[in-house]
C-alpha distance (Angstrom), angle and dihedral (degrees) to the residues before:
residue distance angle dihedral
X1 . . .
X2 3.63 . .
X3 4.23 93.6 .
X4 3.93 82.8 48.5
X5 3.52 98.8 57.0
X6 3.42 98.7 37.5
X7 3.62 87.4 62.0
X8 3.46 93.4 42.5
X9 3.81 85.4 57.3
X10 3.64 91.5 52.8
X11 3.42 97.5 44.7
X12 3.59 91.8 62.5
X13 3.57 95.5 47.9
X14 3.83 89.7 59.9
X15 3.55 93.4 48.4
X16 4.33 88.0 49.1
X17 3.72 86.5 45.4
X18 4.39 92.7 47.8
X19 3.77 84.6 50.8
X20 3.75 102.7 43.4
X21 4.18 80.2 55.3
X22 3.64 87.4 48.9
X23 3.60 100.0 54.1
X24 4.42 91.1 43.2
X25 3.81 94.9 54.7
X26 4.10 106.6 83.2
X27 3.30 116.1 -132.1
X28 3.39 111.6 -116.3
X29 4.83 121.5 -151.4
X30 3.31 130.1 -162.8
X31 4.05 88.2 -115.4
X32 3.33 86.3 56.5
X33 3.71 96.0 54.0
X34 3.87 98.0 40.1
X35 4.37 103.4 56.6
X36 3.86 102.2 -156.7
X37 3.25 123.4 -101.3
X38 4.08 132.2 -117.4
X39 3.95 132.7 -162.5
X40 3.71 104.5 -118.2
X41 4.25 109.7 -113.5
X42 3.75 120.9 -142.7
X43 3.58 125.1 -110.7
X44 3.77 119.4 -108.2
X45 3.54 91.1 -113.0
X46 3.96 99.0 53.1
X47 3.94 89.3 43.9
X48 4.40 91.8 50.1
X49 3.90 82.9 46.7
X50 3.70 97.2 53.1
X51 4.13 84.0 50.1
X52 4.00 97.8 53.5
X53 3.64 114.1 107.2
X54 3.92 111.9 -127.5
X55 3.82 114.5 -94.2
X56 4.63 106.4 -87.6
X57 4.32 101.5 -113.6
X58 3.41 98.5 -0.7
X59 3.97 86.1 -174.8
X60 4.20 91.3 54.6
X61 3.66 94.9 -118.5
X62 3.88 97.3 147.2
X63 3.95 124.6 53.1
X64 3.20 116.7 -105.5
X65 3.60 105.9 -128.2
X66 3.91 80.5 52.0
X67 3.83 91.2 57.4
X68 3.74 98.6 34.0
X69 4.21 88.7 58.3
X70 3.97 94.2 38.2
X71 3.88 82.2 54.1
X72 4.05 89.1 50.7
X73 4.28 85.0 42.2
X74 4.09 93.4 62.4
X75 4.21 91.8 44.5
X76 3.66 89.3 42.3
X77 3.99 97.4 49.8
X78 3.58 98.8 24.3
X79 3.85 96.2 129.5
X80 4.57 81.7 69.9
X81 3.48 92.4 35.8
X82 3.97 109.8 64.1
X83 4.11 88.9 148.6
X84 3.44 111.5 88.7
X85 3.36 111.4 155.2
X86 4.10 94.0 85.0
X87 3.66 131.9 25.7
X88 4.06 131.3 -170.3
X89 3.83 122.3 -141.9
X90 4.02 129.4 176.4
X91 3.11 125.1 -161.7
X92 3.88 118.3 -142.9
X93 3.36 103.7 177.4
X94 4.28 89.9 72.5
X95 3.62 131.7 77.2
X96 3.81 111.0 -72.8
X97 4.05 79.3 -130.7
X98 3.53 85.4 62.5
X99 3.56 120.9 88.9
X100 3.78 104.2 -114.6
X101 3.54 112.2 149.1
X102 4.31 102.6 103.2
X103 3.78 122.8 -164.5
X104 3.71 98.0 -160.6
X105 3.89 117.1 -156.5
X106 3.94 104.8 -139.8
X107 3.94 90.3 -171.0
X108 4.02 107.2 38.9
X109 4.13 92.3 23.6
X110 3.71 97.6 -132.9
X111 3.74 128.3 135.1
X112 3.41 134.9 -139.7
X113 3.58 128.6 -161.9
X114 4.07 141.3 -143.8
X115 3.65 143.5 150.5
X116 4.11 129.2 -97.5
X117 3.60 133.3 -173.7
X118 4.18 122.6 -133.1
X119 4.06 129.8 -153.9
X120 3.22 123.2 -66.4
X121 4.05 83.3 -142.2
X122 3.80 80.5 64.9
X123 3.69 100.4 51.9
X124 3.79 104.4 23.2
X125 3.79 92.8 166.7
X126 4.03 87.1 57.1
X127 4.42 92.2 -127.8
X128 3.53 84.1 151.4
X129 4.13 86.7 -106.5
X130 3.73 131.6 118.7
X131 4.09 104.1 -126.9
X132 3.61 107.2 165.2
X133 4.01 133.7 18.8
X134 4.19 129.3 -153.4
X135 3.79 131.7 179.8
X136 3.88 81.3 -163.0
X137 3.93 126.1 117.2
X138 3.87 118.5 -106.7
X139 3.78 85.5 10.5
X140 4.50 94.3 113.5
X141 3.32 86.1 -156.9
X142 4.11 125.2 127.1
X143 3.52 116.8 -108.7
X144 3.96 125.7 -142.1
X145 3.76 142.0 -135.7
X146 3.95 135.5 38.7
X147 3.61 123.5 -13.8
X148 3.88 129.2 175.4
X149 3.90 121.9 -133.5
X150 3.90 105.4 -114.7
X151 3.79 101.1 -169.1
X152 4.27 137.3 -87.4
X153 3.32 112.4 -52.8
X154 3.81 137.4 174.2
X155 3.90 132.5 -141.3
X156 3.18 133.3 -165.8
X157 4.17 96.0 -125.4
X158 3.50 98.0 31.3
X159 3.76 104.7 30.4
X160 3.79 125.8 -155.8
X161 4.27 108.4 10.9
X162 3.67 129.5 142.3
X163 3.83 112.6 -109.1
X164 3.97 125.1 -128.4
X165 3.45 141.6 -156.4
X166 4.18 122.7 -152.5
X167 3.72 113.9 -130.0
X168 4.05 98.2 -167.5
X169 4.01 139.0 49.8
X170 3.91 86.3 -97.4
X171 3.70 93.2 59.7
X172 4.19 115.9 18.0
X173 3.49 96.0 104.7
X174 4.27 91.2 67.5
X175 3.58 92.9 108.1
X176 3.79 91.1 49.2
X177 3.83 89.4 47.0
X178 3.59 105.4 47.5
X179 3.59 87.0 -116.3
X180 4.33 100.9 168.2
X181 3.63 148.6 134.1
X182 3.52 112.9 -103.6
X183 4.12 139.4 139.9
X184 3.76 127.5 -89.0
X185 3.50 138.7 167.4
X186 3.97 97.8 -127.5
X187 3.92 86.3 62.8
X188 4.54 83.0 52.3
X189 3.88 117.6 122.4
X190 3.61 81.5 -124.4
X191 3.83 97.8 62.1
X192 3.94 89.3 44.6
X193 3.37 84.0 61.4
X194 3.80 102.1 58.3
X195 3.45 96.5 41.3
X196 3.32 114.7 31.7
X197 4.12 94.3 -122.5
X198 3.40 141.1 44.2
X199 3.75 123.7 -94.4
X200 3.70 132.2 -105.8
X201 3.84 131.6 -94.3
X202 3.64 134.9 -160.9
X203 3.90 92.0 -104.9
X204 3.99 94.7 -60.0
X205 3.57 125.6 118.7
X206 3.09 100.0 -115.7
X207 3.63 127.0 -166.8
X208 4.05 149.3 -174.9
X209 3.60 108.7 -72.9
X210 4.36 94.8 -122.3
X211 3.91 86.8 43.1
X212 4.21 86.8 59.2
X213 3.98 103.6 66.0
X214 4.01 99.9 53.6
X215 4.06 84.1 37.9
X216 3.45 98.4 50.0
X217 4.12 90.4 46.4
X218 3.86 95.7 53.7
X219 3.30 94.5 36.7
X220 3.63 93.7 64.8
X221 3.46 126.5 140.3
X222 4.09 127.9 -27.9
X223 3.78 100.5 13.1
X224 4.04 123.0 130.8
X225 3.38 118.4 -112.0
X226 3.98 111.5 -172.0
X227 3.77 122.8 -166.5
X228 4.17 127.8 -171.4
X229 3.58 148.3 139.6
């Protein structure tokens, strides 16, 4: 009886002693081993960065009182003006040998540049400078200020040009003036060349024939075009 219970006894310290060791060693889960995992989330300042629109002519082609009131132009006449994803500005205060004729991209900022003719009511002494502007009929003379695109067109002296209609007091008579875009060969590289300047239109802006085609399609329909000197 004595051997029994002595075993007894230390049988049931064993078990106390496997349960003790039971109780001290943690259990450990597989959602404790495996932390869960989160998409990382942008800063504020990386996610306003990805929203700001590219700087307009990053390479300063176009003056900037040009810009700044072709900028005023779209705002002001935005009712005729629904495009906005491309403008057109000429400059008339540059050399008409110059290329001054912008297409500005309002989405990607770049600028592209060609050549345009004036009046030759505007520069009657043919310097190759716009003096003086009119809105009137008969005048030849450029006209200033904001114009909308009005669509591809084709006439029977000029052929294929790109219509326009004046938004302001300096320019609402286009339409009654023929004022439009279209091809002509005094506005050629190859006249540039022999005289130093372009020629003179009768108010139109005029421009090389192989410039007009890829004009006359993105120009299209609703767009600003801005002239001033």
């Amino acid at each position: 009886m004595r051997l029994s219970r002595r075993g007894l006894i230390l049988g049931g310290s064993a078990m106390l002693a496997g349960c003790a060791s039971a109780r001290a060693t943690p259990i450990v889960t597989a959602q404790a081993v495996s932390a869960p995992v989160t998409a990382p989330v942008p800063t504020p300042a990386i996610a306003a960065a990805s929203l700001t629109p590219p700087p307009l002519d990053p390479r300063g082609r176009v003056r900037k009182e040009l810009m700044e009131r072709a900028m005023t132009a779209l705002d002001t006449h935005h009712r005729h003006i629904p495009l906005r994803d491309r403008m057109y500005l000429v400059d008339f205060e540059k050399f008409s040998g110059d290329e001054r004729l912008y297409e500005v991209d309002l989405e990607g900022g770049q600028v592209t540049v060609l050549r345009t003719c004036h009046g030759r009511g505007s520069d009657p002494a043919h310097s190759g400078y716009a003096q003086r502007f009119s809105n009137t009929p008969d005048s030849n003379m450029s006209s200033v200020g904001a114009y909308a695109t009005a669509g591809a067109s084709w006439g029977s002296q000029q052929g294929p040009n790109v219509l326009l209609d004046g938004l302001e007091y300096s320019n609402d008579k286009a339409r009654e003036r023929a004022i439009i875009i279209h091809g002509a060969d005094y506005a050629d590289p190859d006249f540039l060349a022999r005289e130093g300047k372009l020629g003179r239109s009768y108010g139109c802006f005029s421009v090389a024939h192989a410039d007009l085609p890829a004009l006359r399609e993105r120009m299209g329909q609703g767009r600003l075009l801005f002239a001033w000197a």
